[in-house]
C-alpha positions in Angstrom: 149.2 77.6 68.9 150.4 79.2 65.7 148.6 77.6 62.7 150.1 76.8 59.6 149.7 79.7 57.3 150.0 78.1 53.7 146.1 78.2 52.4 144.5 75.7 50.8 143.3 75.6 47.4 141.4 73.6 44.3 140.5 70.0 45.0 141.9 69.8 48.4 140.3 73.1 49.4 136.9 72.1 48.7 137.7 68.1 49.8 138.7 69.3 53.4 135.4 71.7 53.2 133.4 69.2 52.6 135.1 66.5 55.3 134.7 69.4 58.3 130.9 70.3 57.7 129.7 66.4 57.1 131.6 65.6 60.8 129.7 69.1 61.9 126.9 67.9 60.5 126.6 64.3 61.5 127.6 65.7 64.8 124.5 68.3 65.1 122.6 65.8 63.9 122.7 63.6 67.1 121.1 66.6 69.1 117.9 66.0 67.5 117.8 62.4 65.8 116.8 61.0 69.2 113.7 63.3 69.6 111.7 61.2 67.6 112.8 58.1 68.5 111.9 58.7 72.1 108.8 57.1 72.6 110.3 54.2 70.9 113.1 54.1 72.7 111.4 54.3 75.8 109.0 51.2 75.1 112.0 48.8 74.0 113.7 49.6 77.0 111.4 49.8 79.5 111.6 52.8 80.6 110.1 56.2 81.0 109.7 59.1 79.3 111.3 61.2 81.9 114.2 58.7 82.1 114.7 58.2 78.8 115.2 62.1 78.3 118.9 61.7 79.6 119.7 60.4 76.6 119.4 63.7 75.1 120.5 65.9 78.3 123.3 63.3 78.3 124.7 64.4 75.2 124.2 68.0 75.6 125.8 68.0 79.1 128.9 66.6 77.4 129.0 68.8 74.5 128.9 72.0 77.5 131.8 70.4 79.3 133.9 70.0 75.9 133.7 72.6 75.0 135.3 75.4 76.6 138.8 73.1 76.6 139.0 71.8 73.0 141.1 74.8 72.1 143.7 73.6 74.9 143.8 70.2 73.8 143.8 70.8 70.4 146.8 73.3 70.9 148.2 70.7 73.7 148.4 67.4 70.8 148.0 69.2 67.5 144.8 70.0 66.0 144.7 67.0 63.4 145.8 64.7 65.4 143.3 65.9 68.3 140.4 66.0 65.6 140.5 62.8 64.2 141.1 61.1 67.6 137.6 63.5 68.5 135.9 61.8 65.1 136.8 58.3 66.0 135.8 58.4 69.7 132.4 59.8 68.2 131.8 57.3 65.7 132.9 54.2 67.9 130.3 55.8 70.9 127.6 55.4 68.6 128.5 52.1 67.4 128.1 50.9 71.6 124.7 53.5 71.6 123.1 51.1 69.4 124.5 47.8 71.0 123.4 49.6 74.6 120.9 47.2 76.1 119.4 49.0 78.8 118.7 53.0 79.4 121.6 53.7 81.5 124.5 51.8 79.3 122.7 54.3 76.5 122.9 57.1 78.6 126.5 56.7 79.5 127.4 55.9 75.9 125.7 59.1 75.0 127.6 60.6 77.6 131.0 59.9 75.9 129.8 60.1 72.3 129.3 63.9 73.2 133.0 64.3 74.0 133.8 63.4 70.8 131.2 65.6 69.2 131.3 68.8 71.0 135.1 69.3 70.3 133.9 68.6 66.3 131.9 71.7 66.6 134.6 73.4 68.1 137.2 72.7 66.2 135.7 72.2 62.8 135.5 76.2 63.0 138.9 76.8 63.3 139.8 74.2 60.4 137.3 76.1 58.4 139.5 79.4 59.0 142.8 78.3 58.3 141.4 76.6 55.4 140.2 79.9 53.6 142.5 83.2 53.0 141.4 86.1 55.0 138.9 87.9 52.3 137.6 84.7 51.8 136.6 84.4 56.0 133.0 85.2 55.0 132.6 82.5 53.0 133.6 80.0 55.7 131.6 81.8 58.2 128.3 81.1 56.3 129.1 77.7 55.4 129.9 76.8 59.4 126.8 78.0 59.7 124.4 76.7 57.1 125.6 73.3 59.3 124.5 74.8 62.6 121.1 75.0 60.8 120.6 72.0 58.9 122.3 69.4 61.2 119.8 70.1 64.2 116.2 70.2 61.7 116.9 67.3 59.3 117.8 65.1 62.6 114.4 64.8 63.1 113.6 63.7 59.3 116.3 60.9 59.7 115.2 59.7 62.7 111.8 59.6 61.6 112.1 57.2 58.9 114.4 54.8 60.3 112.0 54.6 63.6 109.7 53.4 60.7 111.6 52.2 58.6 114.3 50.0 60.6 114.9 49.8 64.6 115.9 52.9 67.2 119.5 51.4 67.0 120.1 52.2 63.9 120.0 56.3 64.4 123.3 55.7 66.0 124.8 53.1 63.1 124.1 55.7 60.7 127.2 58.0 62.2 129.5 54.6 61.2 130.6 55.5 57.7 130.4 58.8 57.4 132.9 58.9 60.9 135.1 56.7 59.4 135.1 58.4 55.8 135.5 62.1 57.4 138.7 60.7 59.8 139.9 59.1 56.8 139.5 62.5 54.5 141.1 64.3 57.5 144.4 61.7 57.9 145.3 62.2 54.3 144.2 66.3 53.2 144.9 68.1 56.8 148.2 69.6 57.5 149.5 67.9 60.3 149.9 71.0 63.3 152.6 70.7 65.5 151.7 69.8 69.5 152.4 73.2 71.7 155.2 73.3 73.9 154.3 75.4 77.2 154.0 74.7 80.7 150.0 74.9 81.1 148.2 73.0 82.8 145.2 71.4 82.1 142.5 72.7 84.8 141.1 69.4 86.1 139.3 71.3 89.1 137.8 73.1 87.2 137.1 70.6 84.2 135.5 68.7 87.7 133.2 70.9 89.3 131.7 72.3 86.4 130.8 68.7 85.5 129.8 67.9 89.0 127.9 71.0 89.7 125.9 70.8 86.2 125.6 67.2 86.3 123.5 67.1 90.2 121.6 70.2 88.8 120.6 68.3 85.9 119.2 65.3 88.1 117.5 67.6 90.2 115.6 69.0 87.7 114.7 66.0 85.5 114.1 63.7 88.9 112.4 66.9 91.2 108.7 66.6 90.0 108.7 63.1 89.6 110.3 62.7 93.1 108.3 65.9 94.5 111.1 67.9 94.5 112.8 68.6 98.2 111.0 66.2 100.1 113.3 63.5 98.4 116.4 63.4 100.1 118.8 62.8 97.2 117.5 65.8 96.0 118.0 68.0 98.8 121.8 66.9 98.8 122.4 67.2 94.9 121.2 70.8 95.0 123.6 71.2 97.8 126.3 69.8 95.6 125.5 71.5 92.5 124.9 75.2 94.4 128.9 74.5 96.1 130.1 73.6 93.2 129.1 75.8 90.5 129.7 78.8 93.2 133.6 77.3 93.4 134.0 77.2 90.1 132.8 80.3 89.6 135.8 81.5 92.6 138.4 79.0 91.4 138.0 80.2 87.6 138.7 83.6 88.4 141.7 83.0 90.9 143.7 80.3 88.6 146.1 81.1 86.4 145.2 78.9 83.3 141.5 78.6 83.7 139.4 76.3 81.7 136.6 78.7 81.7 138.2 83.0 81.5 134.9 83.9 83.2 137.3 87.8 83.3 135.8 88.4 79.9 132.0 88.4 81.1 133.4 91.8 82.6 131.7 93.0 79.1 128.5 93.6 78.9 128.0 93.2 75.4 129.4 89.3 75.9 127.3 88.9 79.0 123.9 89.9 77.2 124.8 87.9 74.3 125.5 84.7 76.2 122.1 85.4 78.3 120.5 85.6 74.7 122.5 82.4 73.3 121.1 80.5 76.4 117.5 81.4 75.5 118.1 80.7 71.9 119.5 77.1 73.2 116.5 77.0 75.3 113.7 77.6 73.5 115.7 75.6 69.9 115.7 72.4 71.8 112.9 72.7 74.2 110.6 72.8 71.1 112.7 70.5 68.9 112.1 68.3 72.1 107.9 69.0 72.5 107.4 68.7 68.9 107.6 65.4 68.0 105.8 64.8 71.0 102.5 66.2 70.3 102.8 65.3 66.5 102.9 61.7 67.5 101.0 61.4 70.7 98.3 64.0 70.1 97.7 64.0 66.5 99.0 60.6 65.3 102.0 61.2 62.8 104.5 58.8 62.5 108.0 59.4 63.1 109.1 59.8 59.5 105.8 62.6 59.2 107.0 64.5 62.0 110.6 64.9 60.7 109.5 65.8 57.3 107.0 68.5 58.6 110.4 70.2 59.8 111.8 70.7 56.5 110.3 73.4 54.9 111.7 75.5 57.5 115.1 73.9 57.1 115.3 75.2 53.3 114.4 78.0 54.0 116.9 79.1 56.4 119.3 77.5 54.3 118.5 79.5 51.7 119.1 83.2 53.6 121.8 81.8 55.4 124.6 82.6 52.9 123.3 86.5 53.1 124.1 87.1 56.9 127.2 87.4 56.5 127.2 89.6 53.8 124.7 91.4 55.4 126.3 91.9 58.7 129.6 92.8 56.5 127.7 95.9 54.7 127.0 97.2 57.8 123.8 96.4 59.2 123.4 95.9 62.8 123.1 92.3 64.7 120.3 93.6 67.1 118.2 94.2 63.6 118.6 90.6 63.0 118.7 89.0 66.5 115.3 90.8 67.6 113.2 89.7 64.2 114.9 86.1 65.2 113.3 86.1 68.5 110.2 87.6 67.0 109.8 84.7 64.4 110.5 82.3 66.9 107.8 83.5 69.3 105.3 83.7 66.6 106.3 80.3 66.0 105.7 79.1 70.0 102.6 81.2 69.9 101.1 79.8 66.8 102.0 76.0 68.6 100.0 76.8 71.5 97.1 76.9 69.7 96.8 73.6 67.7 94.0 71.2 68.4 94.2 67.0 67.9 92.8 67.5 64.3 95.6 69.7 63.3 97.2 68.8 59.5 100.4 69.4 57.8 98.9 72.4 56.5 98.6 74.0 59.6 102.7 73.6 60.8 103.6 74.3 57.5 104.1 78.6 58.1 104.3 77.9 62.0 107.7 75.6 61.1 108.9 78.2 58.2 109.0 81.0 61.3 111.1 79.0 63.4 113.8 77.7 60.7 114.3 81.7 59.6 113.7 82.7 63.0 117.2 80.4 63.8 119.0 81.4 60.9 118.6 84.9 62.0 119.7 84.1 65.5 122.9 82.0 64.7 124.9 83.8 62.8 124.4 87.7 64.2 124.0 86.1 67.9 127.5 84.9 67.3 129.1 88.6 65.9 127.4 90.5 69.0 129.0 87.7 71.6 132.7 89.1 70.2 131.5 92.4 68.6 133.1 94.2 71.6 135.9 92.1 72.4 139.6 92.9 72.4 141.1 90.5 69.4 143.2 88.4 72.2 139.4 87.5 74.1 137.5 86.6 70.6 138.2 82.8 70.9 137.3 82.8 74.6 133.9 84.4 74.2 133.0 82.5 70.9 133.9 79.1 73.2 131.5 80.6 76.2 129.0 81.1 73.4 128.7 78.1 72.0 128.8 76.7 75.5 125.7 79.0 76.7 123.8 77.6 73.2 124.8 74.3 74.5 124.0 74.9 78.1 120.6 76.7 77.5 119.4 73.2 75.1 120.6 70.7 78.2 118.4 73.1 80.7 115.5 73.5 78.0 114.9 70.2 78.1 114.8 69.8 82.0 112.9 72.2 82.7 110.6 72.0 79.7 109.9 68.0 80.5 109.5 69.0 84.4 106.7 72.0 83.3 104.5 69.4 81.2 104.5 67.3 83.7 103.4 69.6 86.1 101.2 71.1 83.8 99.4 67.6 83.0 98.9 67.1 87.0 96.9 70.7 86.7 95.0 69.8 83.5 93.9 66.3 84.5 92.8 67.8 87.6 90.3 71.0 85.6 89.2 68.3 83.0 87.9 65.6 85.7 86.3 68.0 88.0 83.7 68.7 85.0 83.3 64.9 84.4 81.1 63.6 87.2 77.7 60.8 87.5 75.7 64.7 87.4 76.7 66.4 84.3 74.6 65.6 81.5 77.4 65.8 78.9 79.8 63.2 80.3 76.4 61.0 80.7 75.7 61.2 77.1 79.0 60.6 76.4 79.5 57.5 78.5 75.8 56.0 77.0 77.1 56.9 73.6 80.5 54.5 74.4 78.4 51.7 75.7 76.2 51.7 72.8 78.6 51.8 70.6 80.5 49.0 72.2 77.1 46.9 72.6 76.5 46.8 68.9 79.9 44.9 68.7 79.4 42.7 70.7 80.0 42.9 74.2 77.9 42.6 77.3 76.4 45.0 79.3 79.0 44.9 82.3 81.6 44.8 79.3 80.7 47.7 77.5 80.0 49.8 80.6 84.1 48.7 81.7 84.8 49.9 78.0 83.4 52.6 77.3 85.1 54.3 81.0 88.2 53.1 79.7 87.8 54.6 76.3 86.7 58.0 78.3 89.8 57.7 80.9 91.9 57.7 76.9 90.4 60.9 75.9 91.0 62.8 79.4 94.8 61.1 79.4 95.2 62.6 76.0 93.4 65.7 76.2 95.5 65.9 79.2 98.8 65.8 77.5 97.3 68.2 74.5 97.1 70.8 77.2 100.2 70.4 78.6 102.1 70.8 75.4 100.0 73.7 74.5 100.8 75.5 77.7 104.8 74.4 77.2 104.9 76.0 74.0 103.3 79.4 75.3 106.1 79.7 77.8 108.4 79.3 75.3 106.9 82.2 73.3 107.4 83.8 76.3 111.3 83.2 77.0 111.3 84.4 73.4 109.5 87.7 73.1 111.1 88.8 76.7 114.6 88.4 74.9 113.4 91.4 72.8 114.1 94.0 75.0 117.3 92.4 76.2 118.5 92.8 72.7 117.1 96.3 72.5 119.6 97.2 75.1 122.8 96.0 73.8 121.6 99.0 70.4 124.2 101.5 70.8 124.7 104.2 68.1 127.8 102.9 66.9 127.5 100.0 64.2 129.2 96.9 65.7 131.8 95.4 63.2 131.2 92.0 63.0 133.6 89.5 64.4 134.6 88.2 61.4 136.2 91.7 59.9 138.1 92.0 63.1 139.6 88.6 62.6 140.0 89.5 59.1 142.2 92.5 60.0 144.0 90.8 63.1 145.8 88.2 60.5 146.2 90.9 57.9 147.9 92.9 60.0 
């Protein structure tokens, strides 16, 4: 689709600016905003943790799927048309999120309300461009960006303080006005874009075995430990299903002629390392947006509203560099230089997490949090430039798609795998902690007399007490248990981020890379 070409400027300019990056931002939002709402969540509706994680994998799945097709179906119906249909089937999905009254109605909701906002992410972008003249490309880049950022951090803050402030439906309600103000900014200030007329067609193999083959791959690794993996038989047959049908889609994508998916552009090696780093920056962003609010609440005792606000710092922070990495990037410096102090913040970050103890303060997440929200601003943006740094001008909307989708993708698996590891961990930790807790060892005796004393002098009888205070020592273990098993999650995560180093180390070629945004710059000029 050839876009309209008349720029925008003045009121309407900054009007449609400010529409785009709210939807962005509302939409980014939604990846996080549940994280702290989980254990509530998972109380009201009777379910378990590791159940009530699909609401998150839910949405991220969905988002992956979108993605790689809204630029089809927005050149298919007309971009405006296509993005306020994409806004409204959002904000009406999280109107029947909060009305959900089970886990699996919410799952399904969260399912569909993904749709909607994974082609706002994608297509917000391209608004963005066509909205600002060529020199002025930077300026839209940074801005698309500072939403990446922000939406995903401050998710966490809102969700915090309606969890204790209001109900767990209400971090869905809050998408209601702002959905229907943004669709209603984009029906009167967008140019209308004419529907393509071509003969493609849409890919609905395709579209269906990459959501069957990532859907059964998700199940098995959300359902393996607590089902002990392959001697459940479900699980047997969804690997099955998922290994047939990724490797089909793999086959089909590179034999059909309008492929949702050009996988022929991996054929680059730059792309290909970039998307393997954009899956590890999805993994390790979520994974610990995900474990998080987890030990803050269960381990040392924050509220929801605490937890989010802890996150903050590091959210103004990378705000405030954000606007320079473009510029940056523009005056020549290379996106390696950027990427590998990312990684490096990000594992200091993960590191510094896995060693916190139960009588950790704000005080002590304040620098950890700071590294991670500059660490992600230096990913984003130069992660981005590398993926299409090497690309022919024709390929540069294909491989920005597959990198948003690997970010996407990496978040979804993150949060698998991540849940699955601590609660494997926690089986190993319980296991170390009680063998040192026995009828012999001196400690645990002292410990246990100490408990029944205690509850003796308030009252209760001997048998009471004794039933109390081994009850009150089962709570330590179970949550000592748990601090363990977070601890060890976050130190695999500063793994999977200093072994991205080298990966990026490789992709340093003498040349300086031109960023992605200067060859767009001089495609349209020319």
């Amino acid at each position: 689709m050839v876009p309209d070409k008349q720029m925008e400027t003045g009121f309407r300019k900054w009007i449609i600016v400010v529409t785009i990056v709210a939807a962005t931002v509302i939409e980014l939002i939604d990846t996080t905003i549940v994280n702290v709402s989980i254990n509530t969540m998972s109380g009201n509706l009777g379910a378990s943790l590791e159940d009530t994680a699909w609401v998150i994998t839910a949405y991220a799945i969905a988002n992956v799927i979108i993605i790689p097709m809204t630029s089809f179906l927005a050149e298919k119906i007309g971009r405006k048309t296509y993005y306020i249909g994409s806004v409204l089937l959002f904000t009406i999905a999280s109107v029947l999120c909060g009305l959900s009254n089970n886990l699996w109605e919410l799952v399904a909701f969260r399912f569909i309300q993904g749709i909607g906002g994974g082609a706002l992410l994608s297509t917000s972008q391209a608004i963005l461009f066509e909205t600002f003249p060529p020199k002025e490309r930077g300026t839209a880049s940074g801005i698309f960006s500072l939403g990446i950022i922000i939406g995903p951090s401050i998710g966490p803050l809102i969700g915090g303080y309606i969890v204790d402030n209001l109900s767990w439906p209400w971090i869905f309600y809050v998408n209601i006005p702002i959905g229907l103000l943004a669709a209603s900014l984009a029906w009167i200030y967008l140019r209308p874009t004419k529907a393509a007329v071509n003969d493609r067609k849409i890919d609905l193999l395709g579209i269906g075995l990459l959501a069957v083959g990532i859907g059964s791959l998700q199940i098995v690794l959300e359902r393996g430990q607590t089902d002990d993996w392959f001697s459940a038989g479900y699980i047997v047959v969804l690997s099955v299903i998922s290994a047939l049908c990724l490797t089909l889609l793999i086959w089909w994508e590179l034999r059909t002629k309008f492929p949702v998916i050009n996988l022929r552009v991996l054929k680059n090696s730059t792309l290909s390392l970039s998307l393997m780093l954009n899956f590890a920056l999805g993994f390790g962003l979520f994974s610990s947006i995900f474990v998080f609010p987890l030990l803050a609440q269960r381990i040392t005792g924050f509220s929801a509203f605490q937890t989010g606000l802890m996150l903050l710092p590091g959210t103004v922070m990378a705000a405030l560099i954000s606007p320079f990495l473009g510029k940056m990037l523009q005056s020549g410096i290379r996106p390696q230089i950027l990427i590998v102090s990312g990684f490096l913040l990000c594992g200091v970050f993960t590191f510094m997490m896995s060693g916190t103890n139960q009588s950790a303060g704000p005080a002590y997440y304040f620098i950890p949090l700071v590294f991670r929200g500059l660490g992600t601003a230096l990913l984003l943006v130069p992660l981005t430039s590398l993926a299409v740094s090497a690309l022919k001008p024709q390929e540069i909307p294909q491989g920005a798609a597959l990198s948003n989708m690997s970010r996407q993708l990496g978040g979804s698996f993150g949060i698998a795998l991540i849940n699955t590891y601590i609660a494997h961990r926690a089986a190993w930790n319980r296991l170390s902690l009680i063998t040192h807790i026995t009828g012999e060892d001196p400690q645990t005796a002292d410990r246990l007399q100490s408990l029944k004393n205690y509850f003796l002098t308030h009252g209760a009888t001997l048998q009471h007490a004794y039933q109390e205070a081994i009850g009150a020592l089962e709570l330590t273990v179970r949550k000592q248990t748990f601090l363990l098993s977070y601890l060890d999650a976050f130190l695999l995560l500063s793994m999977v981020n200093f072994c991205c180093i080298p990966l990026v180390l490789l992709t340093i070629k003498k040349k300086r890379m031109a960023p992605a945004i200067n060859i767009a710059v001089k495609e349209q000029e020319h």
